[in-house]
N, C-alpha and C positions, 0 to 999 in steps of 0.2 A: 407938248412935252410933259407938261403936268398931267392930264392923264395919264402917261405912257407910264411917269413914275409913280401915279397910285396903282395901275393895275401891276407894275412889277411889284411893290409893298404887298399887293393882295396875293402874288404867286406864292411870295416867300413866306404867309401866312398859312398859308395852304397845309395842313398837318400832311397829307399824303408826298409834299415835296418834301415839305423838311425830313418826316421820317425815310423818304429816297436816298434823300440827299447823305444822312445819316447812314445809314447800311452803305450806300456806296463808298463814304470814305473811310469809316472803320474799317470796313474789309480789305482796304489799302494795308491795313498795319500788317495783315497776312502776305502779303506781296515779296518783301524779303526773303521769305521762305518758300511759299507757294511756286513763284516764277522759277527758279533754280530748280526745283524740284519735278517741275513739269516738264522741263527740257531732261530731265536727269533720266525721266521715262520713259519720254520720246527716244533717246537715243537707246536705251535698251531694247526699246520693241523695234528700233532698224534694227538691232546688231541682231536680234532675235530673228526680224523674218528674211536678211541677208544669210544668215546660216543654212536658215529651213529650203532655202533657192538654194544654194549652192548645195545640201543635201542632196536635193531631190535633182539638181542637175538641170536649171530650168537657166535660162540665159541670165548671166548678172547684171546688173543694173549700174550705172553711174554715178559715183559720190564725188559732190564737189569736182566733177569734170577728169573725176579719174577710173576708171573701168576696175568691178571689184574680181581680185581673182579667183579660178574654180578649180575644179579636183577631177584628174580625168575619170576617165570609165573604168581605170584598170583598178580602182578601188572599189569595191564592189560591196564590202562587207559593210552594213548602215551605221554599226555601231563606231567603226573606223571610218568612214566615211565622215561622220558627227566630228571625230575628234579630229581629222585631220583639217575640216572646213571651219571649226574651232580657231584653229590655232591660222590657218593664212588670212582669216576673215578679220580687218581692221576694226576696231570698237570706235563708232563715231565721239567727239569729243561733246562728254555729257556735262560740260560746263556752260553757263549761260553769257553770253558775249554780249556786251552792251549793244554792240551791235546792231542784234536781232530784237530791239526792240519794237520795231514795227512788227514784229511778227507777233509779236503779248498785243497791240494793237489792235490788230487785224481780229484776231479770237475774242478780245473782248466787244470788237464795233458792234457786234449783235444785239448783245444783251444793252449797250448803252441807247443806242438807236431803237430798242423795244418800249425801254425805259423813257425816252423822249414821247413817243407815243402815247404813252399811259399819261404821262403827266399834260400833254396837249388834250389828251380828250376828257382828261379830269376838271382842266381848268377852267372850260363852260362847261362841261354836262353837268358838276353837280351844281352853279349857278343856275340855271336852268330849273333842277328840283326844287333851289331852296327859294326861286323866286326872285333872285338877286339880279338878273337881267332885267326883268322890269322895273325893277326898286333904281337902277342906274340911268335907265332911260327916263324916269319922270323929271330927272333934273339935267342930263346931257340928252336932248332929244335928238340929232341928228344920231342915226345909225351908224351910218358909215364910220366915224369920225370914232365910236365906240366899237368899233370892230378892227377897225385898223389899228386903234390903242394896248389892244389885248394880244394882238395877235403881232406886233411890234415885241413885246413885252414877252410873252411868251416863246417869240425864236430869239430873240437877244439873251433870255434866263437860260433857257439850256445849252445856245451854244456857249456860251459865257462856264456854266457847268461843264459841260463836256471836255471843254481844253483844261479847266482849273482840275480836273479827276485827270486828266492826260499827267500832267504836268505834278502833279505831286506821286502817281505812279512812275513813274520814273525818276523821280527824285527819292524814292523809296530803293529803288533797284541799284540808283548808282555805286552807292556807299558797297554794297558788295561785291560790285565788278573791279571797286578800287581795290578790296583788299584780293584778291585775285588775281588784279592784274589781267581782266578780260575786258580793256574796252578799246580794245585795235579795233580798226575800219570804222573809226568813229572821227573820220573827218568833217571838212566843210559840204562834202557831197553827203553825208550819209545825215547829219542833221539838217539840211535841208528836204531830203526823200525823206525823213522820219519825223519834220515838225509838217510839212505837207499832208502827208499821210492825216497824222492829227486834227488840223483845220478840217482836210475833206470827208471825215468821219463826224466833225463835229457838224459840219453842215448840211449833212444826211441827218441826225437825229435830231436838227433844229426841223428838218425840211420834213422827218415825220411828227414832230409836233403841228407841225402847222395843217398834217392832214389828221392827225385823231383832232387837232379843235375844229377841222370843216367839217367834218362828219360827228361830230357831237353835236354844233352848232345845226347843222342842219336836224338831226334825229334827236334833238332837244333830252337828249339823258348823253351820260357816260357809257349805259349798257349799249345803249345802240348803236353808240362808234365802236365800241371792243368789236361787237357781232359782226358789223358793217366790216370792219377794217381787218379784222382776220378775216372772214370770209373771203373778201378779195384776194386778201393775201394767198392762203392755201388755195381756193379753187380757180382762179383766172390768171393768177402769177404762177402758182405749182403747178396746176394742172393743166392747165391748156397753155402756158409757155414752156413747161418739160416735155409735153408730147407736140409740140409744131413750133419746129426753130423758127422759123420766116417771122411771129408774131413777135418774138424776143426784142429784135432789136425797138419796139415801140410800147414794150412797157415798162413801169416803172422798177420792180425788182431789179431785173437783169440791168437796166442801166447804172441802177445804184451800186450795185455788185460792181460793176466795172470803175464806178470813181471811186468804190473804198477800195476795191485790190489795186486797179489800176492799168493800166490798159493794155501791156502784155501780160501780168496773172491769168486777166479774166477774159483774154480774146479768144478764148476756145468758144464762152456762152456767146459771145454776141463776136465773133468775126468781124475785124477792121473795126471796132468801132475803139474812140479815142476817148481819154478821160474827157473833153473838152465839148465832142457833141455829146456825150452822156450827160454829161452837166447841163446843158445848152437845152437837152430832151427834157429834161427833168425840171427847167424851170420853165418850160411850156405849161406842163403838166402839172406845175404848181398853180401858175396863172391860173388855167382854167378851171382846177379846182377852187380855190379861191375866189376867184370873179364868181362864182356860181354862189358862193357858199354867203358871198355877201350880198348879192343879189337877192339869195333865199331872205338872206337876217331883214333884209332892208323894207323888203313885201309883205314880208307876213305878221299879223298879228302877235305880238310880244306878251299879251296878258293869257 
């Protein structure tokens, strides 16, 4: 445990976290207004391309489980066509419901989960450069015991981040749903689907932390986890699981998509599969990245 809490000391040290850390929650103070405003434009571009269907006479689509109404054929003329599909076409309600927070979620689990990444491959590769792996191993020589330490430390800091950035993000947003008065369907079901959600995003960008530090650990820089770990990403996850479903269900993207949406969102990518073996897949796949990653650290020359 005393290492675990020098190496957390050494995360938070880290000028690249703190300035993270920094941008990510100042950018919360934009949140009040940003989130409102982003739903404010969502619903105009429905009400927008519900008009442009019902213009063009193209079958309506279903809002909230109610069938949107259309204009028959005997109106013929576009410019009255326009105005008549105007005026029956209902305008979605462009307020933001407390609700729908899992939905401000979901949009940002991206960018946080990228962010997890960056800061796992930062936290050996630049040790690596500056020499400071070997400098820790001349006085804790057992490898293992210095790789578990870090790597403890490192998915404990971000997830630990991740919910604290959850959790003051919505505590930014409430204050305007009160004066509103938009926070219906905000019961015991819907904070538990919404603090879930949470968790299982926060344990997806601890869980890519701990793949940018294997693959830094392993390719001894920063640069070579980014290279390494996008590469995968766009060419064996984008491209050869976009173009052949069958391999979906056994890699990592697509499962992780499925424990952040959840497991009817995202059962179109991966059919039948549950947030539970997504999870269950993914910590195979950690395993054995991992066992690999420390296996490499533990054989190979450190100087």
């Amino acid at each position: 445990m005393r290492l675990v809490r020098v190496e957390l000391r050494r995360l938070w040290m880290r000028r690249l976290v703190r300035w993270s850390l920094l941008a990510a929650f100042v950018g919360l103070l934009a949140a009040p207004v940003l989130v409102p405003f982003a739903f404010s434009e969502q619903a105009r571009i429905e009400h927008d391309a519900d008009i442009e269907r019902c213009v063009q006479d193209r079958p309506p689509r279903t809002r909230d489980g109610v069938t949107l109404p259309t204009v028959g054929p005997e109106v013929a003329v576009p410019a009255e066509r326009e105005r008549v599909c105007r005026a029956v076409t209902p305008s979605p309600d462009p307020d933001f419901h407390l609700g729908q927070l899992g939905e401000v979620y979901r949009t940002t689990a991206a960018l946080l989960i990228v962010g997890g990444f960056l800061v796992g491959a930062s936290s050996i590769g630049a040790d690596w450069q500056a020499g400071l792996v070997a400098t820790v191993l001349t006085w804790e020589g057992r490898g293992l015991r210095v790789f578990a330490a870090r790597l403890v430390a490192l998915v404990a800091g971000v997830f630990a981040a991740i919910v604290a950035w959850q959790v003051v993000l919505a505590a930014t947003v409430v204050p305007g749903t009160l004066v509103q008065d938009t926070t219906d369907t905000t019961g015991g079901d819907w904070l538990r689907s919404t603090g879930g959600l949470g968790l299982r995003v926060a344990a997806i960008g601890a869980a890519a932390a701990a793949f940018g530090f294997a693959l830094a650990l392993v390719g001894r820089g920063t640069a070579a986890a980014l290279g390494a770990g996008f590469a995968y990403l766009f060419v064996v996850e984008n491209v050869v699981g976009g173009q052949f479903a069958p391999l979906r269900p056994w890699l990592m993207l697509w499962n992780a998509l499925v424990v952040v949406r959840g497991t009817y969102e995202a059962g179109g990518d991966v059919p039948g599969r549950t947030v539970t073996a997504a999870g269950t897949l993914l910590v195979v796949w950690a395993t054995v990245i991992l066992t690999g990653a420390a296996l490499v650290f533990r054989r190979r020359d450190v100087t």
